[in-house]
C-alpha positions in Angstrom: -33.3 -37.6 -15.0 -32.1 -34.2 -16.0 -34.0 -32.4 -18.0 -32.8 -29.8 -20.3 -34.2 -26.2 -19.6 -35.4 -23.7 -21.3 -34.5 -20.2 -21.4 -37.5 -19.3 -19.1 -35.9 -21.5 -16.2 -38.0 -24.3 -17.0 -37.5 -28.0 -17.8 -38.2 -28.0 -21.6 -41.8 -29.2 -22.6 -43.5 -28.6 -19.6 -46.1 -26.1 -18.6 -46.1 -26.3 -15.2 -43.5 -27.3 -12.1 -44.2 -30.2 -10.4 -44.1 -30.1 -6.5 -41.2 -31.8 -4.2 -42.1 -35.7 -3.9 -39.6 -37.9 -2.6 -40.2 -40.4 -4.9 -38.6 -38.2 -7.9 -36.0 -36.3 -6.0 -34.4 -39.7 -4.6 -33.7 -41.1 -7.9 -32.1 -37.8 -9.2 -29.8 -37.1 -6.7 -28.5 -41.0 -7.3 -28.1 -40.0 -10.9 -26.5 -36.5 -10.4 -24.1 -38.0 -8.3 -23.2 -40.6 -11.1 -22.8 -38.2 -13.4 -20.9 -35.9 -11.2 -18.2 -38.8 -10.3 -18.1 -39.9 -13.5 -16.9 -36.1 -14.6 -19.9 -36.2 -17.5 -21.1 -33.0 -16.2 -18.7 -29.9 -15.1 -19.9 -28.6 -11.7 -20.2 -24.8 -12.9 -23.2 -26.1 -15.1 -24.8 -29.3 -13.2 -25.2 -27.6 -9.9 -27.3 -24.2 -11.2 -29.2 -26.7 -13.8 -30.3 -29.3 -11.4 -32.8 -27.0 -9.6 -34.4 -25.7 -12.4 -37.3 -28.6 -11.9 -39.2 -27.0 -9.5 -40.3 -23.4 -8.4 -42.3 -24.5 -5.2 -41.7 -22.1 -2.4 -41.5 -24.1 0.8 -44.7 -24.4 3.0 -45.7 -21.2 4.8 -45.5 -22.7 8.2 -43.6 -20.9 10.7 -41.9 -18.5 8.1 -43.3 -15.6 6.0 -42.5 -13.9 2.9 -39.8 -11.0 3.4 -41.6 -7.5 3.6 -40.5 -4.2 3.0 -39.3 -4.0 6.5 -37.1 -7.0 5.7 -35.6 -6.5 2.4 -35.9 -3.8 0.1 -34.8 -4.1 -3.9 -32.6 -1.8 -4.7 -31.5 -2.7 -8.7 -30.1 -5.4 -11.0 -27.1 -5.4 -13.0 -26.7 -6.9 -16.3 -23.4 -5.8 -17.7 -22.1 -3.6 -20.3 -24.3 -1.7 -22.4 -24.4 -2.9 -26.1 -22.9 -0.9 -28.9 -25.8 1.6 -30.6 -26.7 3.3 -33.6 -23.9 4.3 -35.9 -21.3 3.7 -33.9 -23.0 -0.2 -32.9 -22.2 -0.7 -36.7 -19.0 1.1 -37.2 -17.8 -0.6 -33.7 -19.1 -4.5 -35.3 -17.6 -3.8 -38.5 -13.8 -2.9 -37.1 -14.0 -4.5 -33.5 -16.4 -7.5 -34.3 -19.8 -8.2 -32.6 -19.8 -7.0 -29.1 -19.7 -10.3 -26.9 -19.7 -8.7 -23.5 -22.0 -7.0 -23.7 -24.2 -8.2 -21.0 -23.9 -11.7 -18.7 -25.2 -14.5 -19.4 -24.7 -17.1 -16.7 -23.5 -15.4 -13.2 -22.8 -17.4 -10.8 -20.7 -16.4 -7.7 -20.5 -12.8 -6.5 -18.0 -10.9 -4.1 -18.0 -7.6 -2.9 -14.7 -5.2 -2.8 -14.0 -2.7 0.3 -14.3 0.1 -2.4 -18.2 -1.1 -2.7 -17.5 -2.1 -6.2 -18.1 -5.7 -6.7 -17.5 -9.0 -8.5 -19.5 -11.5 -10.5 -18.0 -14.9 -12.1 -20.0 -15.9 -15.5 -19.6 -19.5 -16.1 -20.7 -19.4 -19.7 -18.7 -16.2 -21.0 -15.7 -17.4 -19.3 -15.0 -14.3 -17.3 -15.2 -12.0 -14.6 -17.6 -8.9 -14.7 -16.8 -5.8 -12.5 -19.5 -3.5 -11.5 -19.5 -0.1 -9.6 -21.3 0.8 -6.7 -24.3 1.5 -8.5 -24.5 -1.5 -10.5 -23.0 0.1 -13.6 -20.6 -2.3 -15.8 -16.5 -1.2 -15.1 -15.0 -4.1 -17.1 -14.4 -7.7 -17.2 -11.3 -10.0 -16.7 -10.2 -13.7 -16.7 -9.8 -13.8 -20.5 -5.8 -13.3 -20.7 -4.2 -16.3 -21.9 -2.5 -18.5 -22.4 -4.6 -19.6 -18.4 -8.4 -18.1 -19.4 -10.9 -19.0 -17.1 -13.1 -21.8 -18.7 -15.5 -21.9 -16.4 -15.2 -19.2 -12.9 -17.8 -20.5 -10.5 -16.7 -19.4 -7.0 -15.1 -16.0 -6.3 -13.9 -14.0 -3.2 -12.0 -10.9 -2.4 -9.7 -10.6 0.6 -10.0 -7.4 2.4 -7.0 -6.5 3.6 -4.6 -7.4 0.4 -7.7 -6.7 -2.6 -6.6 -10.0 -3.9 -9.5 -11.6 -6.0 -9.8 -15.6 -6.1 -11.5 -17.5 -8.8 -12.1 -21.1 -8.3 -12.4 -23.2 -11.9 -13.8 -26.7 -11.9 -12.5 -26.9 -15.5 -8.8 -26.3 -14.9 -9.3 -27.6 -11.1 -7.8 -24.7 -10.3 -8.1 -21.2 -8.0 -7.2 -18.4 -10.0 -5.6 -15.7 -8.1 -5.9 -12.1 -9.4 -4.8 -8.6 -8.0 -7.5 -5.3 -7.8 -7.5 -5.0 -11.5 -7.5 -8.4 -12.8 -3.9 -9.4 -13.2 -3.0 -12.6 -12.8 -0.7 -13.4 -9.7 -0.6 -17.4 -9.5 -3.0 -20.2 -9.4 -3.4 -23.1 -6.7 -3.9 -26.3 -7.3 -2.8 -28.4 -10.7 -3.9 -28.6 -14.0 -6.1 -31.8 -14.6 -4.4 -33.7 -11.9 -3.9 -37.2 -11.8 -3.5 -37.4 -8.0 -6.7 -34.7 -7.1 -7.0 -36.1 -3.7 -3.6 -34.6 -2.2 -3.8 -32.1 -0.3 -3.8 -28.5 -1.7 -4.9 -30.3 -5.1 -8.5 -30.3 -6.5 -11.4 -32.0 -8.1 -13.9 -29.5 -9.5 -13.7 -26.9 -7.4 -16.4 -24.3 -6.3 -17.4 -22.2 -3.4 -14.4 -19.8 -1.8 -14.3 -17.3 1.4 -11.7 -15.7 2.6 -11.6 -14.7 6.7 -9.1 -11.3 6.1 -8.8 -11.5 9.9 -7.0 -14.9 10.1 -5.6 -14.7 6.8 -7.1 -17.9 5.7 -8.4 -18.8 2.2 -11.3 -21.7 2.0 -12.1 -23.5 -0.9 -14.4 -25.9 -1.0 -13.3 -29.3 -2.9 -16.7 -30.3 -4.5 -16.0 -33.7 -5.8 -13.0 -34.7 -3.1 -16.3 -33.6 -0.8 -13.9 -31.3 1.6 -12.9 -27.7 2.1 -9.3 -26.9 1.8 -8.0 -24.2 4.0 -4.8 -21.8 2.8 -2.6 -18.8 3.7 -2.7 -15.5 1.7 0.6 -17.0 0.3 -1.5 -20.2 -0.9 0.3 -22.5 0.7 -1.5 -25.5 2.3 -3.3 -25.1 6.1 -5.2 -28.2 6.5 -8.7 -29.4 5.4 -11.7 -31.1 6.8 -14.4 -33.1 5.3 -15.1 -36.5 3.7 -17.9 -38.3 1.9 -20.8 -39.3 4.0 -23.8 -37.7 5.7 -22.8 -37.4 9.0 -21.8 -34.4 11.4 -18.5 -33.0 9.3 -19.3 -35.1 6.2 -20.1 -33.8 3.1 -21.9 -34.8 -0.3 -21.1 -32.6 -3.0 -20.4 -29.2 -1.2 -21.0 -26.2 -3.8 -20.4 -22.9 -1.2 -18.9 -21.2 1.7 -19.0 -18.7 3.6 -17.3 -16.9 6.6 -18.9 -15.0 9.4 -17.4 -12.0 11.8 -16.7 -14.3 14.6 -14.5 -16.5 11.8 -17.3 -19.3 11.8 -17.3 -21.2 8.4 -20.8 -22.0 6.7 -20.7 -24.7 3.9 -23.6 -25.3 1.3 -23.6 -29.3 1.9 -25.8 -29.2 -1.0 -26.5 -32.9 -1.8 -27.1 -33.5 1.7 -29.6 -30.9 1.5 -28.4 -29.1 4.8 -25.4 -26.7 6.0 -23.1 -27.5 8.0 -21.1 -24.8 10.7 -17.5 -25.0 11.7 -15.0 -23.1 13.5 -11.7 -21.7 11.8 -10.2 -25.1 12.1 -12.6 -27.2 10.6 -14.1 -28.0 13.9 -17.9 -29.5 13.4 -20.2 -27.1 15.3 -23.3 -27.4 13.9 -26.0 -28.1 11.0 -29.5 -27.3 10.0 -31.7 -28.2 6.8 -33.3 -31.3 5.7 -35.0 -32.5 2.5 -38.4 -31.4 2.4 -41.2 -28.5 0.8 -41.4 -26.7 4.5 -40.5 -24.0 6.0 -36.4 -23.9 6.6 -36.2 -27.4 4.4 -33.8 -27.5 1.8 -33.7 -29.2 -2.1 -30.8 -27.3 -3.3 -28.6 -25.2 -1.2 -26.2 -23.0 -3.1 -24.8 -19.3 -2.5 -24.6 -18.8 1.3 -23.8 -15.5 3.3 -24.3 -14.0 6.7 -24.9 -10.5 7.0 -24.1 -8.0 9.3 -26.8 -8.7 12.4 -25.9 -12.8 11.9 -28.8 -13.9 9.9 -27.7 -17.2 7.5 -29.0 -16.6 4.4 -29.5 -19.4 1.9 -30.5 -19.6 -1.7 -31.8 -22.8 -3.2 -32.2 -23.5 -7.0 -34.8 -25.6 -6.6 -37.1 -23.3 -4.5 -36.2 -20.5 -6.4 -35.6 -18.4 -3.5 -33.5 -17.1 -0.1 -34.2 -17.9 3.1 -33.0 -16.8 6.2 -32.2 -18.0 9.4 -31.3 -17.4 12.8 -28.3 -18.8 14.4 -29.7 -21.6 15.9 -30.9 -22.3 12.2 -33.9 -21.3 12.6 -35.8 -20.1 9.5 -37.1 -16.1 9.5 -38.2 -15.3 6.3 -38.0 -15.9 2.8 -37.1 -14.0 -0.3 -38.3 -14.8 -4.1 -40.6 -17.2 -6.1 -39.8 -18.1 -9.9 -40.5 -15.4 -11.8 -38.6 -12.6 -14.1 -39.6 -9.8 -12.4 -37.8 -7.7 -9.9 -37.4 -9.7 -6.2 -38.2 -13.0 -8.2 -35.6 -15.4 -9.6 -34.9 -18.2 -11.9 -32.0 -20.4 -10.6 -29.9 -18.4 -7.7 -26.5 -19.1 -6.6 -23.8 -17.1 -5.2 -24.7 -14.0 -2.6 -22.9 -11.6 -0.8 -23.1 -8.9 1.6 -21.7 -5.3 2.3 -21.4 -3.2 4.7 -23.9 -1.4 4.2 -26.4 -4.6 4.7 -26.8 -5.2 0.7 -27.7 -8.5 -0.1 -26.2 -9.5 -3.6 -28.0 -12.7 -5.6 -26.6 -13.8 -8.8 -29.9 -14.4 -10.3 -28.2 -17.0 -13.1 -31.2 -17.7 -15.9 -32.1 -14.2 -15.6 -28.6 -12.9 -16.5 -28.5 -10.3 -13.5 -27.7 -10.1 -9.7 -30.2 -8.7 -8.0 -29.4 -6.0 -5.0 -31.3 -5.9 -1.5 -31.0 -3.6 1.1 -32.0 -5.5 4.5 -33.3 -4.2 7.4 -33.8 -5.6 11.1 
């Protein structure tokens, strides 16, 4: 079943995580998916609870932990710095209590050209903007009468600085300029007829490939990635329900690589799945399992800049990486509150300058990497 968690990142009541058994993962994925279809559950909050019910790194064989040489922490950021002193109580008496002050649920993060870069909180509705250096700039996503009800996936396009915002609640993608100002939205609000093209059903995951000028979204409960023009008209799409090559079961993210290859997080399939700009099935890598390079709940997904896949899983509580041919290098994390540790990651990212950006959702932070060879 699923379990409610607690604000440590664990399932309420218990002590300690159980491993990955088969016999307990089959019967919740059957029940997720129930409660997915049947729209009980909003995907912005089911796909980063769901892997909350186990910490267990996967099995040491033929990967090892990340290293120094790997991956170095850099810093977190949390948000806005709280009101303080006197001015903490003048500001609360004229302005009211001071709600941004930090996140609280990140979930998808996108970096700008500038280095500045982007983080959609599901819970507080909004986009948070953060320098460089990790230091709050400002929020958006709040200006009616369309605020964000729940932002999950989020990508900037290089060569225009438009930002996109999926929302699973309005099944919509928000489009913003540089500094937050709404410019038009894709896809319908609550739409009867979600299966059309260039309509959604609880949307997620988005990359853009500035190159082609192509937008992806991926489609979570149609189980397909839509593919539009900077002008957000309708390309095409690919995908369908199933589990074989080019099938999906509740895709969550995407990402796009130099070469314009498109990674999707086929997250109930427990695998990801590589395609060309088209759509075109290349191929996959992942399986179910507690070993090295398996999978239990593929999220965020990025490729940096010397190819490597990474690939964060909410269940593991962790990043892995792997080569192109998918195999696995290293990982990154364990549960945990500390710095390098995590408790339920999603969305990543990566610069130029080889940072590696986690949204680090129960600990309220994203989490900055600097990777090496």
């Amino acid at each position: 079943m699923v379990r409610t968690v607690g604000r440590d990142g664990r399932p309420a009541g218990e002590e300690t995580r159980p491993g990955l058994h088969g016999v307990l993962v089959v019967p919740m994925v059957v029940i997720l998916a129930a409660l997915l279809l049947a729209g009980m559950l909003p995907v912005g909050v089911v796909l980063a609870d769901t892997g909350a019910q186990s910490g267990a790194a996967p099995g040491d064989a033929g990967s090892k932990k990340a290293g120094a040489r790997e991956m170095k922490f850099l810093f977190s950021a949390y948000g806005q710095e709280a009101r303080k002193g006197l001015f903490s109580a003048i500001g609360n008496v004229l302005l009211g209590p001071d709600p941004l002050a930090k996140m609280d649920r990140p979930h998808g993060v996108a970096v700008a050209p500038n280095g500045n870069f982007y983080v959609t909180d599901t819970n507080m509705r909004m986009v948070f903007v953060f320098g460089p250096d990790g230091k709050y700039v400002k929020t958006f996503g709040q200006q009616r009468p369309t605020p964000l009800r729940s932002p999950t996936g989020i990508a900037i396009d290089a060569a225009t600085g438009k930002v996109y915002v999926s929302d699973p609640l309005w099944n919509q993608v928000f489009v913003y300029n540089a500094d937050g100002k709404l410019l038009k939205r894709l896809g319908t609000e609550r739409n009867k007829e979600a299966g059309k093209p260039g309509e959604f059903l609880r949307p997620s995951g988005i990359a853009v490939d500035s190159q082609l000028g192509r937008i992806y979204v991926v489609d979570t409960e149609n189980h397909r990635v839509q593919m539009f023009d900077r002008d957000g008209q309708f390309v095409g799409t690919f995908g369908k329900r199933g589990s074989g090559d080019g099938e999906f079961n509740f895709p969550t993210h995407v990402t796009v690589d130099k070469q314009g290859k498109v990674y999707v997080a086929d997250t109930l399939n427990f695998r990801v799945q590589v395609f060309d700009a088209d759509g075109k099935f290349l191929f996959k890598f992942g399986k179910l399992g507690d070993a090295a390079g398996d999978l239990a709940r593929p999220k965020g997904i990025t490729v940096d800049n010397l190819g490597r896949i990474f690939v964060s899983d909410a269940y593991f509580q962790n990043v892995q990486a792997f080569d192109q041919s998918g195999k696995v290098e290293f990982y990154l994390g364990e549960p945990g509150v500390e710095d390098g540790k995590f408790l339920l990651p999603a969305g990543m990212a990566v610069d130029g300058r080889q940072r590696l950006y986690i949204a680090d959702s129960e600990n309220h932070r994203v989490q900055v990497f600097l990777m090496g060879n």
